[in-house]
C-alpha positions as CSV (number, residue, x, y, z in Angstrom):
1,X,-6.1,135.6,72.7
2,X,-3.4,133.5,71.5
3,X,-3.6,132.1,67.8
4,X,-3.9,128.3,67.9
5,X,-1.8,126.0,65.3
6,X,-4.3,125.8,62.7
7,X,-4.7,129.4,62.1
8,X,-1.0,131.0,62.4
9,X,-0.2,130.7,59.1
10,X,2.9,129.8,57.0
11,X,5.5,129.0,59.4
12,X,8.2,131.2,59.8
13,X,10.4,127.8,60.1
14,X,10.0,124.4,59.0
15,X,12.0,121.1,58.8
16,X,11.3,118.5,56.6
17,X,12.1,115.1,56.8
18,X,15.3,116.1,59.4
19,X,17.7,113.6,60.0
20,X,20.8,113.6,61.6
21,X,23.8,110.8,62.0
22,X,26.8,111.0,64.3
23,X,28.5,107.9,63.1
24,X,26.2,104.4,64.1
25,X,24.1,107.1,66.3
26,X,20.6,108.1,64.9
27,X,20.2,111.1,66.5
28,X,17.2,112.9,64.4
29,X,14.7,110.7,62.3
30,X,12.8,112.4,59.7
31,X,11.7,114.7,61.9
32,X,9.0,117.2,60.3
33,X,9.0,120.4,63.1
34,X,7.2,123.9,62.2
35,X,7.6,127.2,64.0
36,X,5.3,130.4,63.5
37,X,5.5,133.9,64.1
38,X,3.7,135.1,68.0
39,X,4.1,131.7,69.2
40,X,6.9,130.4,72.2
41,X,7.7,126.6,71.3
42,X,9.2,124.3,73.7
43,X,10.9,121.6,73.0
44,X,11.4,118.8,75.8
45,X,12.4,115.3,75.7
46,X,14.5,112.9,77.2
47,X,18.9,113.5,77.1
48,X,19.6,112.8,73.7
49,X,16.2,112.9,72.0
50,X,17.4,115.2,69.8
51,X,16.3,118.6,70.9
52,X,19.7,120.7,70.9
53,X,20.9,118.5,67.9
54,X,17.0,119.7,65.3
55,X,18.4,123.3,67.2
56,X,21.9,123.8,66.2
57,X,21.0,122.7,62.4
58,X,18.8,125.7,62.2
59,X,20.9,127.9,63.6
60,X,23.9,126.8,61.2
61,X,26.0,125.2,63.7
62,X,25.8,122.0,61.8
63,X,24.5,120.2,58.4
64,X,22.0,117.7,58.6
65,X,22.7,114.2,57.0
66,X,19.0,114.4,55.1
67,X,16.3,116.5,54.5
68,X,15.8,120.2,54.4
69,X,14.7,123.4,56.0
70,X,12.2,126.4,54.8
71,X,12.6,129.9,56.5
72,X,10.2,132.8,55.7
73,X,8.8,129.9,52.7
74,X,12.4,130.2,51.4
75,X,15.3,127.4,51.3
76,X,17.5,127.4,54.4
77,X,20.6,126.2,54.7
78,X,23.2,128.1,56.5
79,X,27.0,126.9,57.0
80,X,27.8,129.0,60.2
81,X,25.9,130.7,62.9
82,X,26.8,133.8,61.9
83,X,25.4,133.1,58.1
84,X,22.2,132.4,60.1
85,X,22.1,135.0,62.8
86,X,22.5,137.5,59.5
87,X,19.2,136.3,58.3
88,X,17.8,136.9,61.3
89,X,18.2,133.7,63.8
90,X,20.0,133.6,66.9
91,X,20.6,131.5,69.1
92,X,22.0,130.6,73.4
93,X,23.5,127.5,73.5
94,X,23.7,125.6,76.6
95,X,27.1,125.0,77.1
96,X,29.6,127.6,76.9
97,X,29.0,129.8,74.2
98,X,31.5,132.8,75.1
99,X,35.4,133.1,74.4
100,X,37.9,133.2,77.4
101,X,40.6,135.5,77.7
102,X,38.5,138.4,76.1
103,X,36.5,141.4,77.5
104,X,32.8,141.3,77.4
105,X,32.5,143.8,74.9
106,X,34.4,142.2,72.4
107,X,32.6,139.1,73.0
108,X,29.4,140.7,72.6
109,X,30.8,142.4,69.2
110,X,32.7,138.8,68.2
111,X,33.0,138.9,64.6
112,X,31.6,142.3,64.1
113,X,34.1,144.2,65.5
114,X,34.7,146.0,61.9
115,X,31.5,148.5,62.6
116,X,34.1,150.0,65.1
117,X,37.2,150.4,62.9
118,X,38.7,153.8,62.4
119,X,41.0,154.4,59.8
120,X,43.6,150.8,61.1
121,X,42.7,150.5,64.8
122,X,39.6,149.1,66.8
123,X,38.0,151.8,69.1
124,X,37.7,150.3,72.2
125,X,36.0,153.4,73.9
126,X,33.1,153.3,71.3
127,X,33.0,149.4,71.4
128,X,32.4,149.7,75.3
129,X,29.6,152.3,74.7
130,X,27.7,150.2,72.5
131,X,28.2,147.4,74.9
132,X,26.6,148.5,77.4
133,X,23.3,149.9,75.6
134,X,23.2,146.5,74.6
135,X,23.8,145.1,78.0
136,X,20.8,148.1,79.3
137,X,18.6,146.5,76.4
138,X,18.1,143.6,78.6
139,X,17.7,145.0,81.7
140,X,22.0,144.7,82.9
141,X,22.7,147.7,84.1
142,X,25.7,147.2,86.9
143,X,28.1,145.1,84.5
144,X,31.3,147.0,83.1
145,X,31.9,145.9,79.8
146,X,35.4,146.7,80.0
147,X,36.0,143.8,82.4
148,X,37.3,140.2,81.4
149,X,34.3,138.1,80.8
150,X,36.2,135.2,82.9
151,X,35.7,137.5,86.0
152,X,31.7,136.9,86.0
153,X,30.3,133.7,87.5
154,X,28.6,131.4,85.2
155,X,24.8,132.9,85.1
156,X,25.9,136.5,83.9
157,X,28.5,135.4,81.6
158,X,25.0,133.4,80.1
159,X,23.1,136.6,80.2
160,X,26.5,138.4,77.9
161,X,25.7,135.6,75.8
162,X,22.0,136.8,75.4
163,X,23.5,140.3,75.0
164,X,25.1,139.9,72.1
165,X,22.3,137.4,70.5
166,X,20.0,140.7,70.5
167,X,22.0,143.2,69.2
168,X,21.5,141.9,66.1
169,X,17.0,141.9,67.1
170,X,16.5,138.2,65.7
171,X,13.3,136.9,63.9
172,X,13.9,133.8,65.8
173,X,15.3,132.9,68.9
174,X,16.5,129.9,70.2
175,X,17.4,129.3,74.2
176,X,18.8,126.0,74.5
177,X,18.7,124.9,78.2
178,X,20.2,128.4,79.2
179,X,17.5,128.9,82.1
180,X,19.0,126.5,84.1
181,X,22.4,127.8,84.7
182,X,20.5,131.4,85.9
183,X,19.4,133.1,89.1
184,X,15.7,133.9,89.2
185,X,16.8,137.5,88.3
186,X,18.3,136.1,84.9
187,X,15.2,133.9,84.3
188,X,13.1,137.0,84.5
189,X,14.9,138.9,82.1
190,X,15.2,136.0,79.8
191,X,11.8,135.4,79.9
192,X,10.4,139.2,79.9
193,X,12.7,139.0,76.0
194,X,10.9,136.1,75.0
195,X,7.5,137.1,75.4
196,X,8.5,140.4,74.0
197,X,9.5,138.7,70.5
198,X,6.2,136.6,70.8
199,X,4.1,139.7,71.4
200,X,6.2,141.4,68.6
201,X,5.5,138.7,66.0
202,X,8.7,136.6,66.2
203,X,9.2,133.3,67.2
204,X,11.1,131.3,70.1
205,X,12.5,127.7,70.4
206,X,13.1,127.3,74.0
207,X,14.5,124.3,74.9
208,X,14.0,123.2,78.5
209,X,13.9,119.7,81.2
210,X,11.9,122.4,83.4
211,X,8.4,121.4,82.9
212,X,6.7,123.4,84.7
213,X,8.4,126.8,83.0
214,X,7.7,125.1,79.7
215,X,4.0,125.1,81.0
216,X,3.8,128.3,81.8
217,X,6.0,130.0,79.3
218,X,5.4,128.2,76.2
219,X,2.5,128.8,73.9
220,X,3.0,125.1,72.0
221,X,5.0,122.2,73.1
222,X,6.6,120.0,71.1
223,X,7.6,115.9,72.8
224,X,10.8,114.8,71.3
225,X,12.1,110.6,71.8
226,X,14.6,108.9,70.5
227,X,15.3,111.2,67.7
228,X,11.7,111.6,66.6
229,X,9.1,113.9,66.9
230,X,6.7,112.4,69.2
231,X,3.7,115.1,69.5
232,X,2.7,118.5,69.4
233,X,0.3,120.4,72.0
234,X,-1.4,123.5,72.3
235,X,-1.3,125.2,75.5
236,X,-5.0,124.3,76.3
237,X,-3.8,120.7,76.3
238,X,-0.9,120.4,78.4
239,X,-1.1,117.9,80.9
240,X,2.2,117.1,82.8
241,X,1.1,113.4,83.0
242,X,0.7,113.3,79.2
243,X,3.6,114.8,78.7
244,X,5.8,112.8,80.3
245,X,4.3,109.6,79.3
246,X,5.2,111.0,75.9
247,X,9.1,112.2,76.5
248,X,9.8,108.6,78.1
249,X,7.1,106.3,76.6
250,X,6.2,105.2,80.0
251,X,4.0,106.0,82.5
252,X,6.4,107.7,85.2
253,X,4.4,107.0,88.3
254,X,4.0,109.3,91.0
255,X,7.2,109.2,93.3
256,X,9.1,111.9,92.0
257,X,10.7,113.4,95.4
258,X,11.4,111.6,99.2
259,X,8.1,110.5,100.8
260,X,8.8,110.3,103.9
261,X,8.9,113.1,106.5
262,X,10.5,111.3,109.3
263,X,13.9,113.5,109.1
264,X,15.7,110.8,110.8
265,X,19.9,111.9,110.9
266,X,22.1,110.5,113.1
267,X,23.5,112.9,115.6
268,X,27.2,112.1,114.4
269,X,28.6,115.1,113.2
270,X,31.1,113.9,109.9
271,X,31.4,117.7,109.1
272,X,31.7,121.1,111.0
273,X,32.2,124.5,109.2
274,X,32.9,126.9,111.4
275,X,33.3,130.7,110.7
276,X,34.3,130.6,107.3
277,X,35.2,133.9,105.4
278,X,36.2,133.6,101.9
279,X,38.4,135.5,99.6
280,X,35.2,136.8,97.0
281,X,33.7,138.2,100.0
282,X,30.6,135.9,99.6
283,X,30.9,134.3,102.4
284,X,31.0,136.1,105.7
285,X,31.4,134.1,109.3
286,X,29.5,131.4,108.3
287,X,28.8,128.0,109.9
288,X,26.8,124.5,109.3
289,X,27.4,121.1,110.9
290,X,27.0,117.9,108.4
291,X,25.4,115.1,110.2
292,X,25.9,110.8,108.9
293,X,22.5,110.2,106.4
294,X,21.9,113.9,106.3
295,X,20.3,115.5,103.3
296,X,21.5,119.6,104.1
297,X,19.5,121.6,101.5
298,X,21.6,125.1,100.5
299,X,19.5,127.9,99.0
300,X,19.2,131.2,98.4
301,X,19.5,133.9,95.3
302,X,22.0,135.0,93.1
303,X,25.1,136.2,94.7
304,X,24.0,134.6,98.1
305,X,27.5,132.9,98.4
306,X,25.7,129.3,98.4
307,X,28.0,128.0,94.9
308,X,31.2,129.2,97.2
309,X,30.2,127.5,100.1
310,X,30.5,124.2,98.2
311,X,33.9,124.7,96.9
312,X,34.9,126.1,100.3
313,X,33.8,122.8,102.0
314,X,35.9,120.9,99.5
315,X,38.6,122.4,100.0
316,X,38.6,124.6,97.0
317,X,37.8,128.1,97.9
318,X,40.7,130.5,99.8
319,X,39.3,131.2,103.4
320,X,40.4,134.2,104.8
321,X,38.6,133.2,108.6
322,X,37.0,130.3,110.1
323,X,38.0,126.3,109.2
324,X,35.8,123.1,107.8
325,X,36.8,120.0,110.0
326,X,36.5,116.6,109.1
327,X,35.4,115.9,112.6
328,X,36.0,111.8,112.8
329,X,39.6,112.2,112.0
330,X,40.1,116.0,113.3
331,X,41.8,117.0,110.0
332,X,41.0,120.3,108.6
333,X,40.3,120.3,105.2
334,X,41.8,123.3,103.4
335,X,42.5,121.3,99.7
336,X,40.5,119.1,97.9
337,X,43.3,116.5,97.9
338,X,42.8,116.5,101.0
339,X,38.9,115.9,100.9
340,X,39.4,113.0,98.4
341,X,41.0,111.3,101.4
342,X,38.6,111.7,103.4
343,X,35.8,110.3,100.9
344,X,34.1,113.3,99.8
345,X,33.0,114.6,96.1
346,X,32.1,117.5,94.7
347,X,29.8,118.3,92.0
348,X,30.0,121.4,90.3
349,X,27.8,123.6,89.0
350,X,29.3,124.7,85.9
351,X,30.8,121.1,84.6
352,X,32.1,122.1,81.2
353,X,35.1,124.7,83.6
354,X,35.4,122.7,86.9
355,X,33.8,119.0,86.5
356,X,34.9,117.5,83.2
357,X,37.9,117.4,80.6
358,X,35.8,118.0,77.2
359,X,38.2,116.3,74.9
360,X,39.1,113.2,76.8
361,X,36.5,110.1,76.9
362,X,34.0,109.0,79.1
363,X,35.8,106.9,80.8
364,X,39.1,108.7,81.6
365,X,36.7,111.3,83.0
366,X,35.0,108.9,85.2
367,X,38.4,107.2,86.1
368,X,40.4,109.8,87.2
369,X,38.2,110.1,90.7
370,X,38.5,106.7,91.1
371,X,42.1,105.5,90.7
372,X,42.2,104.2,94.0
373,X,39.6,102.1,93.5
374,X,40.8,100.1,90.3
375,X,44.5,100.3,91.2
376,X,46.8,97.1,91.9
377,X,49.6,97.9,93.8
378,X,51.5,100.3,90.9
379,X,49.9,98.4,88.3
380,X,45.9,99.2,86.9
381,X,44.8,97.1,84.4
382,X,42.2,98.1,81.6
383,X,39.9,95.2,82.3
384,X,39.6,96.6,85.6
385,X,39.3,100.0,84.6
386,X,36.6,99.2,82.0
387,X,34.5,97.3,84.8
388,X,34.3,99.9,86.9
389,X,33.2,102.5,84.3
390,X,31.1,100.2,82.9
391,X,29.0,100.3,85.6
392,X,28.2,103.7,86.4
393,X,27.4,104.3,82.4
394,X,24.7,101.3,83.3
395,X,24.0,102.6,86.8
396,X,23.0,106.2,85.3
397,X,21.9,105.1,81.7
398,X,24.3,107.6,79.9
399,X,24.2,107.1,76.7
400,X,27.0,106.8,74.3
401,X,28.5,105.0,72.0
402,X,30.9,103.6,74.2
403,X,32.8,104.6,77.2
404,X,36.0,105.4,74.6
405,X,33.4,108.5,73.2
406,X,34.6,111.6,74.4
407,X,32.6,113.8,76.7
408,X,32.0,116.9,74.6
409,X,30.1,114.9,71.7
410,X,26.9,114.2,74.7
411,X,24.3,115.9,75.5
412,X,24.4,118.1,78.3
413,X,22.3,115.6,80.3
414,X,24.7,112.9,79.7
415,X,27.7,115.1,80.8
416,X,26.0,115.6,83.9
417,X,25.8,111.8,84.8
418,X,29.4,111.6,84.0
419,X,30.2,114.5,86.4
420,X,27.8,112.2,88.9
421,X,29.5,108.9,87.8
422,X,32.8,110.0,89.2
423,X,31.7,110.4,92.6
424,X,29.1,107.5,92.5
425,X,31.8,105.5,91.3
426,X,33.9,106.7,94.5
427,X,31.6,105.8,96.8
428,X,31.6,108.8,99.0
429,X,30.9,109.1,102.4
430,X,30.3,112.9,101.8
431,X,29.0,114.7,98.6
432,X,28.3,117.8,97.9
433,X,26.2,118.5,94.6
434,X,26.2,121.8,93.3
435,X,22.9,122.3,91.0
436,X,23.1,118.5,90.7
437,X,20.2,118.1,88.4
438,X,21.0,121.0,85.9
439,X,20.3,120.0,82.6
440,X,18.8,116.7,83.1
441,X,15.5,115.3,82.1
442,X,12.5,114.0,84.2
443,X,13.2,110.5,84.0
444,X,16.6,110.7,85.4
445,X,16.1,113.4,87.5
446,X,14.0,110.7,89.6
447,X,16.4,108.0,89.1
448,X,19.2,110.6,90.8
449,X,16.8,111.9,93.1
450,X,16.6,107.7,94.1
451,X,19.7,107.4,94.7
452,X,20.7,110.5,96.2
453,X,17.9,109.0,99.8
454,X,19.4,105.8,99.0
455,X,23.1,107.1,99.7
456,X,21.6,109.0,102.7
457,X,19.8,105.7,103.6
458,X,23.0,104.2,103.6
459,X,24.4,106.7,106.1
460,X,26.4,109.1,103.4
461,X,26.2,112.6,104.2
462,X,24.8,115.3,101.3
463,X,25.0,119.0,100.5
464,X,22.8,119.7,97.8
465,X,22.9,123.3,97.0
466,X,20.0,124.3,94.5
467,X,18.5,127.4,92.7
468,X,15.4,125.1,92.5
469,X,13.0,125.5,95.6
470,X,10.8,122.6,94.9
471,X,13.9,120.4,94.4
472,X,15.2,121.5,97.8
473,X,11.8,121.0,99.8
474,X,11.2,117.4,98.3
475,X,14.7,116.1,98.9
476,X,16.3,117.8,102.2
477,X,15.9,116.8,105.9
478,X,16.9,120.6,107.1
479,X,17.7,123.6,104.5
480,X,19.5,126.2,105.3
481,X,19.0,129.7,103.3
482,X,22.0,132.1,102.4
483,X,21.8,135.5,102.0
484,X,24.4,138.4,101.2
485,X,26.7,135.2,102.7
486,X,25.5,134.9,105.5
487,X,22.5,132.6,107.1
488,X,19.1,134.1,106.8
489,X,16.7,130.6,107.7
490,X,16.5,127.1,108.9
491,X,14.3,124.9,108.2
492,X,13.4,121.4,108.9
493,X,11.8,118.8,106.8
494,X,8.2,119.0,106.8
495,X,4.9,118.4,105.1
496,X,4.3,121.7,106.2
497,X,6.6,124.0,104.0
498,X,6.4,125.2,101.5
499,X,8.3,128.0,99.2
500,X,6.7,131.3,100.2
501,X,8.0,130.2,103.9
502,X,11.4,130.4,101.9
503,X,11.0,133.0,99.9
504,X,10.5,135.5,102.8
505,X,13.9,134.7,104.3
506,X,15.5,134.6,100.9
507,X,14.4,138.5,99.3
């Protein structure tokens, strides 16, 4: 049986008094948070309640502003990552945490690369060896480490990232939001680790807006708010009401997906794919129709071809066979230019490579969809400009310091409402949201899924494309599943299914 709180112990980490400041911004207030060995902590909370911010200090990334931090009853205060992944802390970060342009040996070896040095020259051979032992460690055994990292898709360039976190067989391990950008297949493995360090006597900080995996993974939970540390519960105690109640300090209610079960669409058809190929070869002879106020669910598992079949319909994906016809006007939609006149928007899945400029602000990334829509004749002026942004940062609640902050300083939540601003902003007759919710909390979560049936309400045509079957259940009036590229099920909206009906078509 699990040891509770009370009796586990000197923690193997603690913060005391933690605070943090970005400039005006409070982001951590005297927050007092304790770890111990054989236990799986989640932290969850609200976009910018702190959680990746209380993270990255303990794993060096950053200084705090005040307070300090014990590991193993010593001081703790590392200046890099690597400082702290020598004494034994490691951590995934959600965002990109690999280096482009490199194989995935060397970055699984980044920084170490001196342990393969003979006599003046780096031995590649024995590098690649020791890659992929520690690629087999984790259960990867079909990856060549020889290969540039950029040619895997986002969720195994996540697992290299785990790779090279556990070569060095951390005390403590911290997975910041990473689950989200994996297959089922990565999940597994990333869990199967987790509860191998708990069972081993380590400790994990997993950082999650899943719920329910934080349920059932997580041993203690701990409610983050504005900065603070709101409470702490034992797994006997968690309650998902409770729990969010205590992440948004309101009671949420219980509308969380569509109600209704109606499945009315009208039987205008505003998009037909029609035996599409595409040049990864994950997409073979493939067809859907798009109907006005349609909500068209996408699913399947890794490698199904579902995250190419929404850049393909945007234009953005080489076809080798087959077309995608913007059937009121007839035009055939082969680049995304080309789909921005015709009112659609695309939302990727990986946002930091395709959706957003990093470095630029908030609003020039929420602008540049919509310059259209604030020009005058050649002229656009910043009143305008500032309007229009303006509203979507009310629209979505992103918070920020202003809309002049640039994107790469928010929290992963609050880049994704950006990334949904832009096409909001558009007004699109057609979107297509690729893992649109990805890294976003409960509370917004049902304020997107709100206005996701009120653009279908409005006659606006949706593809969501999900990893998450609950997600595509509760919001979709038919879902279509994908399999080795190709369609496997169909199924209509109904009170009636339910995700072993999916399941069956998807394995």
């Amino acid at each position: 049986m699990k040891a509770s709180i009370a009796d586990s112990g000197q923690p193997i980490i603690e913060t005391i008094e933690m605070t943090k400041r970005f400039g005006p911004t409070l982001a951590l207030d005297k927050v007092n948070l304790r770890i111990y060995r054989g236990h799986i902590l989640g932290l969850i909370g609200e976009n910018g309640s702190g959680k990746s911010t209380i993270s990255s200090i303990i794993a060096g990334m950053q200084p705090p502003t005040e307070g300090s931090m014990l590991y193993r009853g010593e001081p703790h205060s590392p200046h890099t990552m690597i400082e702290a992944g020598k004494a034994g802390i490691g951590m995934i970060v959600q965002e990109q945490g690999y280096v482009s342009g490199i194989t995935i040996s060397e970055n699984i070896f980044l920084g170490e690369e001196g342990r393969f040095r003979k006599l003046l020259a780096i031995s590649k051979g024995a590098m690649n060896r020791a890659a992929k032992t520690a690629l087999e460690k984790i259960g990867l055994n079909d990856i060549d480490p020889s290969m540039l990292i950029d040619e895997l898709d986002l969720q195994d360039r996540k697992l290299i990232e785990l790779a090279r976190v556990m070569i060095n067989d951390p005390e403590v391990l911290i997975v910041d939001e990473t689950t989200t950008a994996l297959s089922q297949h990565g999940r597994d493995i990333t869990y199967s680790i987790m509860r191998r360090m708990r069972d081993e006597g380590k400790a994990v900080i997993f950082i999650s807006h899943d719920l329910e995996e934080l349920m059932e993974i997580c041993d203690t939970m701990t409610v983050l708010r504005d900065g603070r540390l709101i409470t702490t519960l034992e797994k006997n105690d968690f309650d998902a009401g409770v729990i969010k109640t205590n992440m948004v300090g309101r009671d949420m209610g219980d509308k969380y997906y569509r109600e209704d079960y109606s499945s009315q669409v009208s039987s205008d058809v505003l998009l037909d794919v029609e035996n599409i190929t595409t040049g990864s070869g994950l997409l073979m002879n493939f067809s859907l129709t798009l109907h006005k106020g349609e909500i068209l669910g996408i699913g399947g598992l890794s490698h199904c071809g579902m995250h190419e079949l929404g850049k393909a319909v945007f234009g953005e994906e080489k076809l080798l066979t087959g077309k995608v016809t913007h059937v009121p006007s007839g035009d055939i939609i082969d680049t995304a230019k080309k789909a921005l006149k015709h009112s659609m928007g695309y939302v990727s899945k990986d946002r930091d490579k395709e959706a957003l400029v990093l470095a630029a602000s908030i609003k020039d990334n929420i602008v540049c969809a919509g310059l259209d829509k604030v020009n005058t004749g050649p002229f656009i002026f910043p009143k305008t400009e500032d309007g229009y942004v303006n509203a979507q940062v009310k629209n979505l609640s992103i918070k920020c310091a202003s809309i002049s902050q640039n994107v790469q300083y928010l929290s992963g939540g609050n880049k994704q409402k950006v990334v949904f601003g832009k096409w909001v902003g558009r007004d699109c007759e057609i979107l297509i949201l690729d893992c649109p919710t990805r890294g976003v909390d409960v509370g917004v979560k049902a304020a997107m899924y709100q206005l996701i049936e009120d653009m279908k309400k409005a006659g606006k045509a949706i593809i969501m494309i999900s990893e998450e079957l609950t997600e595509l259940i509760g919001m979709s009036d038919r879902l279509l599943i994908l399999k080795d590229g190709q369609l496997a099920g169909e199924f209509n909206r109904s009170r009636e299914l339910s995700e072993q009906h999916i399941v069956e078509c998807m394995i």
